[in-house]
C-alpha positions as MATLAB code, in Angstrom:
seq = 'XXXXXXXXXXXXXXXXXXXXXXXXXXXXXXXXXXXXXXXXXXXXXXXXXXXXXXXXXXXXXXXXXXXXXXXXXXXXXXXXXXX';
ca = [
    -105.600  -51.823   25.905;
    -104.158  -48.620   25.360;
    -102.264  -46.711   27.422;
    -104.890  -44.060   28.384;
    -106.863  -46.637   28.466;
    -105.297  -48.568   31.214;
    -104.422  -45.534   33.248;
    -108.038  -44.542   33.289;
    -109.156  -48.608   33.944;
    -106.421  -48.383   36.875;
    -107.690  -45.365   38.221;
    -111.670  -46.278   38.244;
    -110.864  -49.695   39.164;
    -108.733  -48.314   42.361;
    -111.456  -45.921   43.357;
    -114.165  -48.776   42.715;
    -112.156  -50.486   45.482;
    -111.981  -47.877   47.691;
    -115.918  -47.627   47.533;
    -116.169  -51.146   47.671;
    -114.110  -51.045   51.116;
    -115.888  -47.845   52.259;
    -119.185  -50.110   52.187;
    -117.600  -52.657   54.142;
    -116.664  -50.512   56.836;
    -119.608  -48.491   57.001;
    -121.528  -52.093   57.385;
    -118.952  -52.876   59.601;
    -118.259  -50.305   61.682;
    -120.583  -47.360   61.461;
    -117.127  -45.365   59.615;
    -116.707  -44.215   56.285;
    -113.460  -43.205   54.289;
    -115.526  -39.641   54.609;
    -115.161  -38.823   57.528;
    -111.596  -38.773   57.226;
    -112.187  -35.316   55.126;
    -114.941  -33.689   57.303;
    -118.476  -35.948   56.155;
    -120.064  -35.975   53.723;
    -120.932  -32.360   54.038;
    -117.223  -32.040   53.261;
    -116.406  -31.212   49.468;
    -113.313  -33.396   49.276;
    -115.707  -36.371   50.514;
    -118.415  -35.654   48.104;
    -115.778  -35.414   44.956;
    -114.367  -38.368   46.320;
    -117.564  -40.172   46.530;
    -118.673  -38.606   42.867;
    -115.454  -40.131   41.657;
    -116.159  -43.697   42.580;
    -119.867  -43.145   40.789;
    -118.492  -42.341   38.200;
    -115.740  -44.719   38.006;
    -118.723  -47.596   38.635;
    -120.385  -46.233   35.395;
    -117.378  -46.148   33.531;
    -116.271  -49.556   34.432;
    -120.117  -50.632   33.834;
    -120.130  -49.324   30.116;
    -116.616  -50.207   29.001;
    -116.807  -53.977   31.574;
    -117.935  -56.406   28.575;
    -115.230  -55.219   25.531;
    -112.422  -56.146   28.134;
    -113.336  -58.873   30.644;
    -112.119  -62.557   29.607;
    -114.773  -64.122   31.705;
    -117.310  -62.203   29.940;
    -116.126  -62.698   26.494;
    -118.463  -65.842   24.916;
    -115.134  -67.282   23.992;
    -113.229  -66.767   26.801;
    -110.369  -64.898   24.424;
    -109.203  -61.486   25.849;
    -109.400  -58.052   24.054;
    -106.580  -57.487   21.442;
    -103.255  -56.049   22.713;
    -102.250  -52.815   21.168;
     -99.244  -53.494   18.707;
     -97.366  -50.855   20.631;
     -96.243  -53.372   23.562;
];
């Protein structure tokens, strides 16, 4: 994977996370990572929360071309010759 590639696979993978953990504690708790920023009538909280959308359609499109469990032979995506 190329580098630009990875940094933007880090960065929507980290905020999947955070979404991922946001639903836990708003199942869990009756809190979201929101509120830390004012609500969700906040703007911070509603880029933050258009972020991870985004980041689960990005990760959702690009998923199959780099996941080894997903690959019908198991083999993982090419590395870049740069590495």
């Amino acid at each position: 994977m190329a580098g630009h590639s990875r940094g933007l696979h880090l960065l929507t993978f980290t905020l999947l996370v955070i979404g991922g953990l946001n639903w836990l504690l708003l199942a869990l708790f009756n809190w979201e990572v929101g509120s830390l920023f004012g609500g969700m009538d906040a703007v911070v909280s509603k880029i933050i929360y258009i972020l991870v959308g985004l980041s689960a359609i990005y990760e959702a499109a690009t998923h199959g071309s780099r996941c080894r469990a997903c690959k019908p032979d198991g083999s993982a995506p090419a590395a870049p010759m740069n590495q």
